[in-house]
N, C-alpha and C positions, 0 to 999 in steps of 0.2 A: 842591550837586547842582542841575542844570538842572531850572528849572521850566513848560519847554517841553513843550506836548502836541505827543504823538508821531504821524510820519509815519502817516497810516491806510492798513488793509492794501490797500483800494481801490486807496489814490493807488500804493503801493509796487508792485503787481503791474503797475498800468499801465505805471508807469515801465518796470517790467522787462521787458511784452511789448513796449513801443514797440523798446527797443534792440535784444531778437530780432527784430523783424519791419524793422527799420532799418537795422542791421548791415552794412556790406558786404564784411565778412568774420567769419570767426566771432572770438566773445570771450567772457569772463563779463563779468556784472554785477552788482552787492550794492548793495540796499536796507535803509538802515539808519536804526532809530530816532535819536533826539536823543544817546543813549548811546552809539552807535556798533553796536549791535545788529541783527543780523538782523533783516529784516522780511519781505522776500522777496529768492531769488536764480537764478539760472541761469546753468548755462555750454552755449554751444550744440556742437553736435556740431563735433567740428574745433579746437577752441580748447583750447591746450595748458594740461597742466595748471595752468603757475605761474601762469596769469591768475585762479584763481578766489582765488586769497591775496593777489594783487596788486590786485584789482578790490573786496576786501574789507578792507586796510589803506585805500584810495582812499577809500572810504567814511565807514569809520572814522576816519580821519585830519578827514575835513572836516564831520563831525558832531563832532567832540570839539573842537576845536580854534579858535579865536579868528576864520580867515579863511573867506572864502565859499568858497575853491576849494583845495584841491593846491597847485596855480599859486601860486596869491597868497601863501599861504606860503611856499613854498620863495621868493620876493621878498623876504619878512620875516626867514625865517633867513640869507638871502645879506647881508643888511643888517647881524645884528647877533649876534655867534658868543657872547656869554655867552646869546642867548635861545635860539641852536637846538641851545647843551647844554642847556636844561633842557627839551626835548622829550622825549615820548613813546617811548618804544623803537618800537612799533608804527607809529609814524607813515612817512608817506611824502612824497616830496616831486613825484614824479611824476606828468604832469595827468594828469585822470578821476575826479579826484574834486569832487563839485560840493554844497555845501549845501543843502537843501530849505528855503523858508522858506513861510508860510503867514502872511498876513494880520503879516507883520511880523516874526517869532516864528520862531526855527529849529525845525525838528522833524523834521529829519534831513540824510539826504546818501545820494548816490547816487554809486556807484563801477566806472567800465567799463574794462576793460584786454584787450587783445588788439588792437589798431591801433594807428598811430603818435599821441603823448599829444593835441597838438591834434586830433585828430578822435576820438579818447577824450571830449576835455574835451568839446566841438562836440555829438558824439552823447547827453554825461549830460544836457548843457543842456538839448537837446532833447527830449528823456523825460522832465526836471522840468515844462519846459513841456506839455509832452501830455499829464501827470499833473493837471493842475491846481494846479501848483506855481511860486514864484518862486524864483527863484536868485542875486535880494539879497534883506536883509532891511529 
């Protein structure tokens, strides 16, 4: 079990209003502990349903998970096919999803889906950043 202290609800809500008030079109977003857990979310008006399950496997995939990003992952399973069967059912490979790191220490990830994945990824970056967060560790 990860002995990471968890994304604080501060930093998570920031995140979350930076990518509402950033957005240049609608999408959800999921802020998730180190577990992969909710911490805070929204989906803004207009953004189709599958984004709020897509924007929260993003999430969860890159809190749970070995790499900083979505992205980086799906690089590491491209790589090497007995490691991306022993993956996570839930996971995803899809960018937008980005690691939260704090003072070194993962302690979450943030997941946004509703634009094309690089400005997905572009837009979580940017909300970790505005949150008072790194996105290495």
């Amino acid at each position: 079990m990860r002995q990471d202290r968890p994304v604080k609800l501060e930093q998570a809500v920031a995140a979350t209003t930076f990518v509402v008030d950033n957005a240049p079109a609608p999408v959800s977003v999921f802020v998730a502990d180190a577990h992969g857990e909710v911490v805070s979310a929204a989906t803004m008006d207009g953004a189709a349903p599958d984004t709020r399950l897509n924007a929260q496997r993003k999430a969860y995939t890159a809190a749970r998970s070995d790499a900083t990003s979505t992205a980086a992952l799906a690089v590491k399973a491209r790589e090497d096919a007995a490691e991306r069967a022993s993956f996570d059912p839930f996971f995803t490979f899809f960018q937008g999803g980005v690691a939260a790191f704090e003072g070194g220490r993962r302690v979450g990830a943030i997941g946004v889906r509703g634009l094309p994945g690089p400005d997905d990824d572009a837009l979580a970056r940017q909300a970790l950043q505005a949150a008072g967060l790194s996105t290495e560790g």
